[in-house]
C-alpha positions in Angstrom: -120.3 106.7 -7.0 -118.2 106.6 -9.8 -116.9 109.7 -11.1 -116.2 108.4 -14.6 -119.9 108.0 -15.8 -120.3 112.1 -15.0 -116.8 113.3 -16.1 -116.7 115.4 -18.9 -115.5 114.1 -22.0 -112.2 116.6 -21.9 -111.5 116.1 -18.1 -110.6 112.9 -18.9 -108.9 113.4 -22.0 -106.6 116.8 -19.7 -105.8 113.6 -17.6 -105.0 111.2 -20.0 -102.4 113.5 -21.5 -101.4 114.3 -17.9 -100.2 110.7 -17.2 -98.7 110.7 -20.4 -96.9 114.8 -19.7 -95.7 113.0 -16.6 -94.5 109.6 -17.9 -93.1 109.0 -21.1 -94.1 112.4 -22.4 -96.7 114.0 -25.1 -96.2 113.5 -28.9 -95.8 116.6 -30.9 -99.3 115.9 -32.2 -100.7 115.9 -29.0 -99.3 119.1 -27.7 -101.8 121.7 -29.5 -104.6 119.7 -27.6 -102.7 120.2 -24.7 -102.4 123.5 -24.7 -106.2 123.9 -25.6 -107.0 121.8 -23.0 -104.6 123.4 -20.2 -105.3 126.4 -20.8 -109.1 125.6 -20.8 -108.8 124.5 -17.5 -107.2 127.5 -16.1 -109.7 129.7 -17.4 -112.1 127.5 -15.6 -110.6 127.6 -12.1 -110.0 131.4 -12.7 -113.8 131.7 -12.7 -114.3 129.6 -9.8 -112.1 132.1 -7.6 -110.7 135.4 -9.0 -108.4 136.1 -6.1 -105.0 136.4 -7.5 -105.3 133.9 -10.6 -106.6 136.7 -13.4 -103.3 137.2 -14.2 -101.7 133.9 -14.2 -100.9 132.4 -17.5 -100.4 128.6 -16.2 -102.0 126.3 -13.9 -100.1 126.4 -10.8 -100.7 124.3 -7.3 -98.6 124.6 -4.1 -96.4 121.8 -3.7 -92.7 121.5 -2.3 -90.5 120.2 -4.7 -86.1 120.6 -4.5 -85.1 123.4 -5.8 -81.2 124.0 -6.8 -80.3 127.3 -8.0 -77.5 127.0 -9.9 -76.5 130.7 -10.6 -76.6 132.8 -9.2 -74.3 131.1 -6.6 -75.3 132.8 -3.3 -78.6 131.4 -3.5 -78.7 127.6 -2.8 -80.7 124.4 -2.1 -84.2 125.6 -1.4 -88.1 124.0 -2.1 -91.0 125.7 -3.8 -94.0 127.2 -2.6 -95.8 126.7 -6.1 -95.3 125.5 -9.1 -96.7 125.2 -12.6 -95.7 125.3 -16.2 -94.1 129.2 -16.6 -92.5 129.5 -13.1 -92.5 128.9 -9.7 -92.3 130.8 -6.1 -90.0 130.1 -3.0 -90.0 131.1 0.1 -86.5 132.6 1.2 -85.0 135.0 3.4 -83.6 137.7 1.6 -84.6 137.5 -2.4 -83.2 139.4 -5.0 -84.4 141.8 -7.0 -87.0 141.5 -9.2 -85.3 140.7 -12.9 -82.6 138.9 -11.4 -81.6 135.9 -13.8 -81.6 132.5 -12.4 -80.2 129.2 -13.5 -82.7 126.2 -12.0 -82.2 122.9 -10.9 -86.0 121.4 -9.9 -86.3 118.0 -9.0 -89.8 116.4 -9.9 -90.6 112.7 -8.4 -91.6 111.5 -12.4 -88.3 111.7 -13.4 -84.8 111.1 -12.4 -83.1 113.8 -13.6 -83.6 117.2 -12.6 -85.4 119.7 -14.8 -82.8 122.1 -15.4 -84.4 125.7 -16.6 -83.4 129.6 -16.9 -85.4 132.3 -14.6 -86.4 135.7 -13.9 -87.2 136.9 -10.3 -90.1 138.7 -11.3 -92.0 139.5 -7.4 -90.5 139.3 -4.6 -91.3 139.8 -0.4 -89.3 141.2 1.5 -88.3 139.2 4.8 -89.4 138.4 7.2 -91.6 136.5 5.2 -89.3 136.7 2.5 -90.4 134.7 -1.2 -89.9 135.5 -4.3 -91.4 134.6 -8.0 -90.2 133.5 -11.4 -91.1 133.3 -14.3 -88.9 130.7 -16.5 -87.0 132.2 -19.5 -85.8 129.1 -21.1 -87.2 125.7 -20.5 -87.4 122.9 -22.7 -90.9 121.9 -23.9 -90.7 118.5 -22.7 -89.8 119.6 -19.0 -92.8 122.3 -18.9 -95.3 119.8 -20.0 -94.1 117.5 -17.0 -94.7 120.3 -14.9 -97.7 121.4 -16.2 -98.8 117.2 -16.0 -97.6 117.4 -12.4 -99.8 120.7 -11.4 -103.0 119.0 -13.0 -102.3 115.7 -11.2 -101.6 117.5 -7.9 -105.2 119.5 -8.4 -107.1 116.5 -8.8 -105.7 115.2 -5.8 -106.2 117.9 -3.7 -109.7 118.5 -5.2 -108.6 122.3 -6.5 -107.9 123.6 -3.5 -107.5 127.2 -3.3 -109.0 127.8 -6.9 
């Protein structure tokens, strides 16, 4: 069956600007639609399931992509839990406290270069399952509509899972 003849009309259009968030990047006249359309989405998936999503902001999906934290120095090479466009969370033994600035390194398959962002711990869990969660402070526009590309591409493909 294809899924194309019953897809809504902005489902494909969200994933149209996803390849394009992921690949060569959105125009600036595209972005507003973006943003409609994101956060349209995420509204969506927040009806499907409540649990913990009525305060998120951002699609997010759990995926484990390289994390390098740049600053500050004790913390080092680790992988994310979940990501989406305004943070991230990752699992680690001890994590500091919450409001502890970061400096981020994230490496994303689309792109050759890392993404390089600034960060706030803003929860953390204490070990033994220890994991804490930013929120990004600084990150180029470009670089949060790759992520934001990459979440949506990673939902479709795992059917929204856990929305």
């Amino acid at each position: 069956m294809s899924t194309t003849s019953k897809t809504p009309e902005s489902f494909t259009e969200i994933l149209a600007l996803a390849d394009k968030a992921v690949g060569a990047g959105l125009a600036d006249s595209e972005r507003e639609r973006w943003r409609t359309l994101t956060e349209g989405l995420l509204t969506t998936l927040q009806n499907i399931s409540l649990a913990g999503s009525e305060r998120r902001k951002h699609l997010r999906v759990a995926t484990a992509l390289g994390v390098q934290v740049l600053a500050p120095v004790a913390l080092r090479g680790l992988v994310t839990s979940s990501i989406g466009g305004g943070g991230l969370s990752m699992p680690m033994e001890d994590p500091p406290p919450i409001g502890t600035a970061l400096e981020l390194s994230i490496r994303v398959p689309q792109r050759q270069a890392s993404i390089l962002a600034a960060a706030k711990s803003v929860w953390r869990r204490p070990p033994p399952q220890g994991e804490m969660g930013v929120s990004f402070t600084d990150i180029q526009l470009r670089d949060r509509d790759l992520l934001e590309g990459v979440v949506i591409k990673l939902l479709v493909a795992k059917q929204f899972a856990g929305y």
